[in-house]
N, CA, C and O atoms as a Tinker XYZ file with bonds, in Angstrom:
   412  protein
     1  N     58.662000  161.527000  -44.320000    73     2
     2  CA    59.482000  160.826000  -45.284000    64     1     3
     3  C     59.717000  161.722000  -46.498000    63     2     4     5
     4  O     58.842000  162.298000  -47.144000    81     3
     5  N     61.156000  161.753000  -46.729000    73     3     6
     6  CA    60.931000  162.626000  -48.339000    64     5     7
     7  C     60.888000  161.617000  -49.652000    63     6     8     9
     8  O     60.686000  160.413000  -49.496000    81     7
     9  N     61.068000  162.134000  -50.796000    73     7    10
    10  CA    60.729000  161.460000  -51.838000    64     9    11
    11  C     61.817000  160.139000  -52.070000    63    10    12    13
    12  O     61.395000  159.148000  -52.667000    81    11
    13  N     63.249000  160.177000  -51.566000    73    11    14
    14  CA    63.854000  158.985000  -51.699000    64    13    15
    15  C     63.353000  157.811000  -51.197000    63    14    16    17
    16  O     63.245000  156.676000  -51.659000    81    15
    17  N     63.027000  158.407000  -49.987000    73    15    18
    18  CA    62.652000  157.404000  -48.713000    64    17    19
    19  C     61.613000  157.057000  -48.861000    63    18    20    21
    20  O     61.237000  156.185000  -48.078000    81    19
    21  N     60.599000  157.559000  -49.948000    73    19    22
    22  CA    59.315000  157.054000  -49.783000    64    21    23
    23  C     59.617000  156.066000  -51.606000    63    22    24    25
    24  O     59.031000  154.984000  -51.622000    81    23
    25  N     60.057000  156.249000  -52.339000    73    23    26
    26  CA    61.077000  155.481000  -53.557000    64    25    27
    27  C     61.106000  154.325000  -52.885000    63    26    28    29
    28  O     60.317000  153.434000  -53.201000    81    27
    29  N     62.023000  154.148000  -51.843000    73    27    30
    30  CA    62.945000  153.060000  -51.481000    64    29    31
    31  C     62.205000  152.031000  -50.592000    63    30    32    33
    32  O     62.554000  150.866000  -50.401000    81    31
    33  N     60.964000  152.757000  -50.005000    73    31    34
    34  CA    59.927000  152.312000  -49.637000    64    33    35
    35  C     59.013000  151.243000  -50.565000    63    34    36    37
    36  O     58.757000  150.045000  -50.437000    81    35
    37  N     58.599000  152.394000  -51.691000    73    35    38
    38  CA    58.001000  151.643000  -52.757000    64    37    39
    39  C     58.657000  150.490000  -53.512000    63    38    40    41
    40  O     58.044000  149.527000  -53.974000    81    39
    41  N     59.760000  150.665000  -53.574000    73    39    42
    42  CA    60.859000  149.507000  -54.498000    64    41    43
    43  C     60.700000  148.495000  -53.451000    63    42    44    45
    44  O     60.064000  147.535000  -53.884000    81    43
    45  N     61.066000  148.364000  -52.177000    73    43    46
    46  CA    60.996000  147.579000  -51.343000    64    45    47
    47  C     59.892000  146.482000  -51.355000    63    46    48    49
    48  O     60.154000  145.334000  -51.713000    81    47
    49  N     58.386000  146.949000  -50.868000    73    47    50
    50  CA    57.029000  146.382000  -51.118000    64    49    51
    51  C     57.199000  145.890000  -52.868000    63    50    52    53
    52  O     56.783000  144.777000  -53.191000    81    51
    53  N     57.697000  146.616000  -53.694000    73    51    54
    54  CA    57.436000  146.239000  -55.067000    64    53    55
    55  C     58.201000  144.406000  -54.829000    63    54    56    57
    56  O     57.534000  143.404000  -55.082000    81    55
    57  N     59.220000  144.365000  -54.470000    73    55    58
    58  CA    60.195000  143.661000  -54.084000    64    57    59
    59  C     59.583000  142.237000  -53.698000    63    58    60    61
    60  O     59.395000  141.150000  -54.245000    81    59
    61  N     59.409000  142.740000  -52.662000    73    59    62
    62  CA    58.840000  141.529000  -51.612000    64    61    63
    63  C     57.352000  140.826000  -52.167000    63    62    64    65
    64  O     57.138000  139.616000  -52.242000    81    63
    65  N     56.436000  141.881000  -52.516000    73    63    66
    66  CA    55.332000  140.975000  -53.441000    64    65    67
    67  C     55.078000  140.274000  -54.890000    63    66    68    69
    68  O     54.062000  139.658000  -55.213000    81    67
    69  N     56.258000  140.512000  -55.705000    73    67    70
    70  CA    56.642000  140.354000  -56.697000    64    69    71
    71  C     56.349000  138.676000  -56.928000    63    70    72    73
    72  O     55.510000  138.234000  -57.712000    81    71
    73  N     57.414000  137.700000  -55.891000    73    71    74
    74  CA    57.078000  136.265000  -55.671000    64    73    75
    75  C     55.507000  136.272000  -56.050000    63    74    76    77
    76  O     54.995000  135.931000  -57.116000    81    75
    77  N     54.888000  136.758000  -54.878000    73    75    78
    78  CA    53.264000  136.615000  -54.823000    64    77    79
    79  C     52.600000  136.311000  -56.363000    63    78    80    81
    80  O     52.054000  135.278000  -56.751000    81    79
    81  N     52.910000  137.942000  -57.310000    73    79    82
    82  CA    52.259000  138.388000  -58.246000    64    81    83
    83  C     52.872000  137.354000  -58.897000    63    82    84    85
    84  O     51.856000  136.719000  -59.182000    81    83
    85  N     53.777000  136.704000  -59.348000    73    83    86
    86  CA    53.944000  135.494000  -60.224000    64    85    87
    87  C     53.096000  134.512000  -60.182000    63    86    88    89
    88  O     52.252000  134.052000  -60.951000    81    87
    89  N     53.481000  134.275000  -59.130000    73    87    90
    90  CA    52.552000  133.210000  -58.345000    64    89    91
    91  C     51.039000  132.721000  -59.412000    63    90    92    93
    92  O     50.707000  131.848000  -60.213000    81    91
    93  N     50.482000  133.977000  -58.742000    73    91    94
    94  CA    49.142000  134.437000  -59.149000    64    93    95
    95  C     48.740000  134.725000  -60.432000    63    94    96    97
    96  O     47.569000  134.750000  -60.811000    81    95
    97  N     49.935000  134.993000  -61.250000    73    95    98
    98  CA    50.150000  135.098000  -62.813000    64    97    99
    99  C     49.817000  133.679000  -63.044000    63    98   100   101
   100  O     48.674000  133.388000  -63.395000    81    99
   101  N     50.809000  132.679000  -62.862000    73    99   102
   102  CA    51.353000  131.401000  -62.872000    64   101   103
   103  C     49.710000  130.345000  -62.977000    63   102   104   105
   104  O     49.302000  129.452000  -63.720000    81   103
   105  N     49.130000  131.152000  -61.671000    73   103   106
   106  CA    47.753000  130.172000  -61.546000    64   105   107
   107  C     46.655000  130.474000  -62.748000    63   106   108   109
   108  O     46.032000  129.528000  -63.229000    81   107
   109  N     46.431000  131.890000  -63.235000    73   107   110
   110  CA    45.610000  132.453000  -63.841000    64   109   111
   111  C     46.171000  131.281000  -65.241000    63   110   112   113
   112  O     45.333000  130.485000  -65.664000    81   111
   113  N     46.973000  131.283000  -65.587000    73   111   114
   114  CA    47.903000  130.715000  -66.923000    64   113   115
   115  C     47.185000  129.511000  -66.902000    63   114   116   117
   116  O     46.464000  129.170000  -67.839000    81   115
   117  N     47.409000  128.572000  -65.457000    73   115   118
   118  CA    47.209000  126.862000  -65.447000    64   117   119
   119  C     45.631000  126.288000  -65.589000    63   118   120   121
   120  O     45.216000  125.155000  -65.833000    81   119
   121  N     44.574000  128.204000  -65.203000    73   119   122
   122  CA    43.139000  127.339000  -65.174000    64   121   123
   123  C     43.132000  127.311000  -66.795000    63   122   124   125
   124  O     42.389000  126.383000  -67.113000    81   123
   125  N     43.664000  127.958000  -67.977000    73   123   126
   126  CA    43.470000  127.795000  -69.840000    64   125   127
   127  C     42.261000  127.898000  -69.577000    63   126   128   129
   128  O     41.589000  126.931000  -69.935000    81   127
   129  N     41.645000  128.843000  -69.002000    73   127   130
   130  CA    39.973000  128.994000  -69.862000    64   129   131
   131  C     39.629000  129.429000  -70.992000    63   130   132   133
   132  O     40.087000  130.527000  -71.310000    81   131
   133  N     38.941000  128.891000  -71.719000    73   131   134
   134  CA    38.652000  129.284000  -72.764000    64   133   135
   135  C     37.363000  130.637000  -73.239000    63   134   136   137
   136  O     36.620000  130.989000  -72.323000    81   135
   137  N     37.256000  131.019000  -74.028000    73   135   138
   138  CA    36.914000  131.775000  -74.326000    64   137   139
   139  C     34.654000  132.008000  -73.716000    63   138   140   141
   140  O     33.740000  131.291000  -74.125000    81   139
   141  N     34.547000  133.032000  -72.867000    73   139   142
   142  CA    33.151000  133.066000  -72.208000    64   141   143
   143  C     33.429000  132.002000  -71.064000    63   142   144   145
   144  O     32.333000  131.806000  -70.540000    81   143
   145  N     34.314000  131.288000  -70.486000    73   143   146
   146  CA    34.224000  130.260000  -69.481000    64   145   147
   147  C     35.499000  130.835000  -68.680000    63   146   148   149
   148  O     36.489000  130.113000  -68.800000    81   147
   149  N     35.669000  131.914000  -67.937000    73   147   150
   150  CA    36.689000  132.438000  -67.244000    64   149   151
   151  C     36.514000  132.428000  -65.483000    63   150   152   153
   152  O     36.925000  133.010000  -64.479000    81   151
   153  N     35.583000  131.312000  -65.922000    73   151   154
   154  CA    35.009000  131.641000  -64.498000    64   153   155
   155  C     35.750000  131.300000  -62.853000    63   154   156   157
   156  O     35.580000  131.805000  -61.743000    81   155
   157  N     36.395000  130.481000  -63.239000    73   155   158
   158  CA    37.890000  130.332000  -62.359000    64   157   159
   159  C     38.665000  131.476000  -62.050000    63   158   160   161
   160  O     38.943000  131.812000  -60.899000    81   159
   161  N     39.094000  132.211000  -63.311000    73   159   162
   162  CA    40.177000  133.118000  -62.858000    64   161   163
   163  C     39.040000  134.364000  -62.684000    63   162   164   165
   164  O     39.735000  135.368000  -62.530000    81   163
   165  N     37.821000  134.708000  -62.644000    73   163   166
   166  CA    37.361000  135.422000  -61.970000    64   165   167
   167  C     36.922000  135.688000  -60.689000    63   166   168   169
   168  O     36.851000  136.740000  -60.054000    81   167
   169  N     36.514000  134.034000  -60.301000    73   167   170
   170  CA    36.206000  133.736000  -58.939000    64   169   171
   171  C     37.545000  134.156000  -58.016000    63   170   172   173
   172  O     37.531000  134.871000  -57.014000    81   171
   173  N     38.735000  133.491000  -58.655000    73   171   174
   174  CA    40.396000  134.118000  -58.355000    64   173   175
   175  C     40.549000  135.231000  -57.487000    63   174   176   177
   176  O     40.708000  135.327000  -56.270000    81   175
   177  N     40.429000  136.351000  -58.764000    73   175   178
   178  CA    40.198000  137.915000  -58.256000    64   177   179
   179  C     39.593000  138.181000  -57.405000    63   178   180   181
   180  O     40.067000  138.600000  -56.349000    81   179
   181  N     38.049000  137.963000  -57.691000    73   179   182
   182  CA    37.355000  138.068000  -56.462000    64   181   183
   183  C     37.841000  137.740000  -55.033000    63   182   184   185
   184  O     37.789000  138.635000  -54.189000    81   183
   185  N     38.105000  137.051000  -54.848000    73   183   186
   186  CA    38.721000  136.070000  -53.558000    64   185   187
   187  C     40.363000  136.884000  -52.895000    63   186   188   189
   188  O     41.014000  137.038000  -51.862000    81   187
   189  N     40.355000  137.217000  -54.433000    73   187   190
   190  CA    42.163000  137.724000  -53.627000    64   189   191
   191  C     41.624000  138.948000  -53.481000    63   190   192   193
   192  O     42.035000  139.418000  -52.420000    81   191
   193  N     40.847000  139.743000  -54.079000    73   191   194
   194  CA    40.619000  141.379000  -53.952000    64   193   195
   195  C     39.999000  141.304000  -51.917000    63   194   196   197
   196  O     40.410000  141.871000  -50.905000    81   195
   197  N     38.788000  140.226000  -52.208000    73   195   198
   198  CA    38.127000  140.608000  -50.786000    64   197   199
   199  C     39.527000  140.240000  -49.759000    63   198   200   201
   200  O     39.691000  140.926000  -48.750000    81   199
   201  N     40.241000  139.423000  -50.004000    73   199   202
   202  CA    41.535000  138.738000  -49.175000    64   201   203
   203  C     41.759000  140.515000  -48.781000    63   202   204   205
   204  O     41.356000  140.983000  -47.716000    81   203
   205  N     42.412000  141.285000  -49.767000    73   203   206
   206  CA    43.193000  142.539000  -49.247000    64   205   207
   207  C     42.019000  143.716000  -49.108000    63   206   208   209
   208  O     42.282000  144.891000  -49.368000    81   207
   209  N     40.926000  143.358000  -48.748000    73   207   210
   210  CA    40.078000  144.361000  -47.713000    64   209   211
   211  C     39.270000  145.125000  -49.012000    63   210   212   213
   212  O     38.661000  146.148000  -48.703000    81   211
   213  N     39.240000  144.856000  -49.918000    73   211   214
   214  CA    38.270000  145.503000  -51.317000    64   213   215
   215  C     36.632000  144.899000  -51.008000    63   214   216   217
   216  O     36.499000  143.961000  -50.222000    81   215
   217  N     35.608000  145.419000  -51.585000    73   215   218
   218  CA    34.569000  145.257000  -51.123000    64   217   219
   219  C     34.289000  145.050000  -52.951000    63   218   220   221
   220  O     34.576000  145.849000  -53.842000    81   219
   221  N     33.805000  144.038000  -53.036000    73   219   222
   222  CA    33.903000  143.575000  -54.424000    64   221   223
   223  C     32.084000  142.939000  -55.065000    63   222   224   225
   224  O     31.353000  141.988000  -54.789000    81   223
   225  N     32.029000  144.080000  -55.974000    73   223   226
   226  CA    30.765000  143.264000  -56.541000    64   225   227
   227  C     30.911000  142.478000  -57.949000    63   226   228   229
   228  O     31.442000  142.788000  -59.016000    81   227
   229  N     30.292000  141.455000  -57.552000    73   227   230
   230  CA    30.362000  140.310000  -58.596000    64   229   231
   231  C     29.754000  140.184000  -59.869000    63   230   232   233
   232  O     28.560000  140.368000  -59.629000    81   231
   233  N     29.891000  139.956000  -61.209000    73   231   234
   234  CA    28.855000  139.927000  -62.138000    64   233   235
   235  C     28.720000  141.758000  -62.255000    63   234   236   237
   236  O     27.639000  142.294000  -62.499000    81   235
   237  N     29.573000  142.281000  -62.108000    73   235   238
   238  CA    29.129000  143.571000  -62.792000    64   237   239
   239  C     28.450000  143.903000  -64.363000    63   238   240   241
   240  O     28.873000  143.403000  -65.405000    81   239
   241  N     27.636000  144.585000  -64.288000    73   239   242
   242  CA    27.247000  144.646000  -65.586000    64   241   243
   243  C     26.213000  143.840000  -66.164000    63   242   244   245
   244  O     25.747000  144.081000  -67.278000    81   243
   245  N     25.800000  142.786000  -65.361000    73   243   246
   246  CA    25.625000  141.509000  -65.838000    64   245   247
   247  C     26.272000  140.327000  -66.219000    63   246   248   249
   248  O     25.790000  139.195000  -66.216000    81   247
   249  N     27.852000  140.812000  -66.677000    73   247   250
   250  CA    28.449000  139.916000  -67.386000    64   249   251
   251  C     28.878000  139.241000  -65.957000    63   250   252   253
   252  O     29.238000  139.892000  -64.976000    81   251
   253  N     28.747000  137.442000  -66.039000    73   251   254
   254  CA    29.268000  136.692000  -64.936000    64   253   255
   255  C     30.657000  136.595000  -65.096000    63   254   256   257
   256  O     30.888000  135.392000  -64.973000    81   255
   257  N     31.669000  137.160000  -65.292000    73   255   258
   258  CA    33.104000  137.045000  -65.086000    64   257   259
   259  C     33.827000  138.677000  -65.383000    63   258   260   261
   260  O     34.819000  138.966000  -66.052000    81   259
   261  N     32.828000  139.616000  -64.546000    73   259   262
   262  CA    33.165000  140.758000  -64.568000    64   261   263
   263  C     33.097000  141.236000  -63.099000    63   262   264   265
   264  O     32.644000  140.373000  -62.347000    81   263
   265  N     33.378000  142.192000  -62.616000    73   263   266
   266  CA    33.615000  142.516000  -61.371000    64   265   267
   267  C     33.864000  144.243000  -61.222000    63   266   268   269
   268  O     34.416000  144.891000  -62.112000    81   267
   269  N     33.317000  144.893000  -59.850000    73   267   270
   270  CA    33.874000  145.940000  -59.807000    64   269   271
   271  C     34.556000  145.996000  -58.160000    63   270   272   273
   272  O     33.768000  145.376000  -57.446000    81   271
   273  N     35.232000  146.298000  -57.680000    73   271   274
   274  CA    36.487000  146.385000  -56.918000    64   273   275
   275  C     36.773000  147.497000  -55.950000    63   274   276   277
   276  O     37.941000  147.852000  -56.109000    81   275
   277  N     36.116000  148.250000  -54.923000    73   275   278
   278  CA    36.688000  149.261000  -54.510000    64   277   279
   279  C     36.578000  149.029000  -52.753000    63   278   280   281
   280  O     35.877000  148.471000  -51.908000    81   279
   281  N     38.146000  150.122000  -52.931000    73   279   282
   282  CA    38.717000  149.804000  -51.342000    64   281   283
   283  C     38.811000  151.064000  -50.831000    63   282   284   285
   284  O     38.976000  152.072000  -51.518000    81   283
   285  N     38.708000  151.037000  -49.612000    73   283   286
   286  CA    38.852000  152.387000  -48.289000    64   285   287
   287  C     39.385000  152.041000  -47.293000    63   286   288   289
   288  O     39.250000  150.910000  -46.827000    81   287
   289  N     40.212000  153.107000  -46.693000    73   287   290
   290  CA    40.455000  152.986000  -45.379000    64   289   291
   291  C     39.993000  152.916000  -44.268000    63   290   292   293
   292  O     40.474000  152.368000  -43.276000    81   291
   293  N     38.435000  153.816000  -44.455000    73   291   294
   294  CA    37.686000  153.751000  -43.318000    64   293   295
   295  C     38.112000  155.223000  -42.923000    63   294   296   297
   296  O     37.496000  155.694000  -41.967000    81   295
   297  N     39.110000  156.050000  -43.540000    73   295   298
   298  CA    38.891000  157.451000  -43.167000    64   297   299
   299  C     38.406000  158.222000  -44.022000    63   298   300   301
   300  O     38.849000  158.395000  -45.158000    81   299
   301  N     37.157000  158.906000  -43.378000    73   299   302
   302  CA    36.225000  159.509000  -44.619000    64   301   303
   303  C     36.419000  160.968000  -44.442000    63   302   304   305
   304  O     35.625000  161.769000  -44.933000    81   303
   305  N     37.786000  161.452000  -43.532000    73   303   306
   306  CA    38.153000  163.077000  -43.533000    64   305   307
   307  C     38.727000  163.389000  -45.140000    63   306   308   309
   308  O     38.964000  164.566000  -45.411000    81   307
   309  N     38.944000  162.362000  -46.177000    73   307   310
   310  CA    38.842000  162.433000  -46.823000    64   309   311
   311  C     38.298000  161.877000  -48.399000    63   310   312   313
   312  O     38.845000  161.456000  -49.419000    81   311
   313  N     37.029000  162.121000  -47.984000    73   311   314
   314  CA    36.144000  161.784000  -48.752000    64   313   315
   315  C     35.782000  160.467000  -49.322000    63   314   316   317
   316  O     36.871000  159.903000  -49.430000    81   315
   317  N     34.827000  159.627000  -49.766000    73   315   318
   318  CA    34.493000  158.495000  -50.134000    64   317   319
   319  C     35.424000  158.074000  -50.961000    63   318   320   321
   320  O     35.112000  156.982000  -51.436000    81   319
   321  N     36.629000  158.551000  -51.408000    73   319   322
   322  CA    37.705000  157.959000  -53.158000    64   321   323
   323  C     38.328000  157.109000  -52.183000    63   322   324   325
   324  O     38.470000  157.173000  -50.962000    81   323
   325  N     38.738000  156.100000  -53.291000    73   323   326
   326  CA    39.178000  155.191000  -53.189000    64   325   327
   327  C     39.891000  154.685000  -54.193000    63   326   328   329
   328  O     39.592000  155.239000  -55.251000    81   327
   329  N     40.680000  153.893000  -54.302000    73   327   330
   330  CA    41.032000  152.839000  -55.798000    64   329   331
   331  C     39.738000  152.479000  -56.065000    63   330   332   333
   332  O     39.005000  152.455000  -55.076000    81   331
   333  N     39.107000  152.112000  -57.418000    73   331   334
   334  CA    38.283000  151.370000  -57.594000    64   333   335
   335  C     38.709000  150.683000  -58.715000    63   334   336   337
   336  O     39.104000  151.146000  -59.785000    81   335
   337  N     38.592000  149.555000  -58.374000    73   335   338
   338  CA    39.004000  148.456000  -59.943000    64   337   339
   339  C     38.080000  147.787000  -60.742000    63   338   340   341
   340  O     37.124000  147.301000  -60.138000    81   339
   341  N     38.134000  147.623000  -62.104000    73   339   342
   342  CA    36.498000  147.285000  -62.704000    64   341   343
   343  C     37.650000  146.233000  -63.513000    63   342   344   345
   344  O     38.784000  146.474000  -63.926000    81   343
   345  N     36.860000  145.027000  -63.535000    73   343   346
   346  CA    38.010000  144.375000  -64.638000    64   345   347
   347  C     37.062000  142.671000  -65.173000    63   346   348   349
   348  O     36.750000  141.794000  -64.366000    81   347
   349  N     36.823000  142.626000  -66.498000    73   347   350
   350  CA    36.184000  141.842000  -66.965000    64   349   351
   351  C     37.023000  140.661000  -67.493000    63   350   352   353
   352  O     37.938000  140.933000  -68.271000    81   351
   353  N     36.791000  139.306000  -67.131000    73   351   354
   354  CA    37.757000  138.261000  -67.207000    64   353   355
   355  C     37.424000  137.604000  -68.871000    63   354   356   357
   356  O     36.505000  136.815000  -69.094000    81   355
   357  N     38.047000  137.943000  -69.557000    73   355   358
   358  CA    38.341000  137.283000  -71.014000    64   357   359
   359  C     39.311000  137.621000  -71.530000    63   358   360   361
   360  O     39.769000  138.719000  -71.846000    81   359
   361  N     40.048000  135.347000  -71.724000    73   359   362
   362  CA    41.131000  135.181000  -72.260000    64   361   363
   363  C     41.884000  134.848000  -73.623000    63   362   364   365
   364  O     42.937000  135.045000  -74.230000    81   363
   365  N     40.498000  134.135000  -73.714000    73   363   366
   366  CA    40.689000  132.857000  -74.765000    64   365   367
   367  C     41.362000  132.136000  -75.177000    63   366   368   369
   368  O     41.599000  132.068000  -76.382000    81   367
   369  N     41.995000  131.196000  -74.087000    73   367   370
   370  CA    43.274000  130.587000  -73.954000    64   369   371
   371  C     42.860000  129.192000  -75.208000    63   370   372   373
   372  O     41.901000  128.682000  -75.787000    81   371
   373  N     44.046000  129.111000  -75.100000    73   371   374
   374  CA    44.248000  128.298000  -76.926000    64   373   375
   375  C     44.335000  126.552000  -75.701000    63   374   376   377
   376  O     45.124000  126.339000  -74.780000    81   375
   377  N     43.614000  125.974000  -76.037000    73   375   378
   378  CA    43.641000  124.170000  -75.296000    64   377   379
   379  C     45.626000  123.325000  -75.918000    63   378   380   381
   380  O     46.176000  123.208000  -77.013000    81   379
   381  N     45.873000  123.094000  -75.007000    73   379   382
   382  CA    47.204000  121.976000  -75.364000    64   381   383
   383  C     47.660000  123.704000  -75.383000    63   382   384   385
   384  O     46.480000  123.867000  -75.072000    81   383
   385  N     48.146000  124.893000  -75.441000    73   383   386
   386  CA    49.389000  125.821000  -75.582000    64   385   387
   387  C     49.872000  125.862000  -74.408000    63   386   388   389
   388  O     49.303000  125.516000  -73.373000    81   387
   389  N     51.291000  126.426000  -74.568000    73   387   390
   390  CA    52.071000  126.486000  -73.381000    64   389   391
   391  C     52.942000  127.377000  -73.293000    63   390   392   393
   392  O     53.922000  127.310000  -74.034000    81   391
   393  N     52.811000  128.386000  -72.408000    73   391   394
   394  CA    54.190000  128.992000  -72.480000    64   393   395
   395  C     55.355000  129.217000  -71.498000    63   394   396   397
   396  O     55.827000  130.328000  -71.255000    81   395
   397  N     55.792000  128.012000  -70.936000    73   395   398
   398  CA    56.623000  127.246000  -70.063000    64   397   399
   399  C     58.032000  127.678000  -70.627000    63   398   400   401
   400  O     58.488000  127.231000  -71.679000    81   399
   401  N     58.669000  128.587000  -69.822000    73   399   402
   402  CA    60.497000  129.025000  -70.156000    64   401   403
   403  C     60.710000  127.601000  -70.542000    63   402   404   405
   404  O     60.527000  126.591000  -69.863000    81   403
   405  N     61.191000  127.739000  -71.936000    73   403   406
   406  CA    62.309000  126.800000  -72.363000    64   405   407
   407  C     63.959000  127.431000  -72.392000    63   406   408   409
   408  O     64.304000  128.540000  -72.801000    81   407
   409  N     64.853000  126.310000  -71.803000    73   407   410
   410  CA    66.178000  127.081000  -71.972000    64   409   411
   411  C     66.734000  126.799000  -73.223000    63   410   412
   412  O     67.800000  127.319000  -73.555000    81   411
């Protein structure tokens, strides 16, 4: 593939999962956790990371709404790297706010 084709590739997938990532925006928005109580939209992650084949440890750090995240193919001709994602859940969503498109 050369670089267009692998572009048009990427725009494509960008494309098609886009719905998804709203989605998933959309839900993170509706649990309003408040501030140290994220524990919904962490459990979330967790769940969607192991969904797409990530091997996910929980409570990283200690902190219970932290996480670390890393994925492989299973081909180790090149070496153990991987994505690895580290991502600690605090929002401090405001109770009664909303930010619902108004026209």
């Amino acid at each position: 593939m050369d670089v267009n084709e692998l572009q048009q590739a990427a725009e494509k997938w960008i494309d098609e999962n886009q719905p998804r990532w709203s989605a998933w925006c959309a839900q993170i928005f509706d649990f309003a956790e408040t501030a140290w109580r994220e524990y919904r939209s962490s459990a979330f992650y967790v769940e969607l990371l192991t969904k797409e084949g990530f091997e996910v440890e929980v409570g990283s750090a200690g902190m219970p709404t932290a996480f670390c995240a890393r994925w492989t193919n299973g081909d180790k001709s090149h070496g153990d790297g991987g994505p690895i994602l580290g991502g600690y859940v605090e929002y401090d969503a405001i109770p009664g706010n909303c930010q619902a498109p108004v026209p």
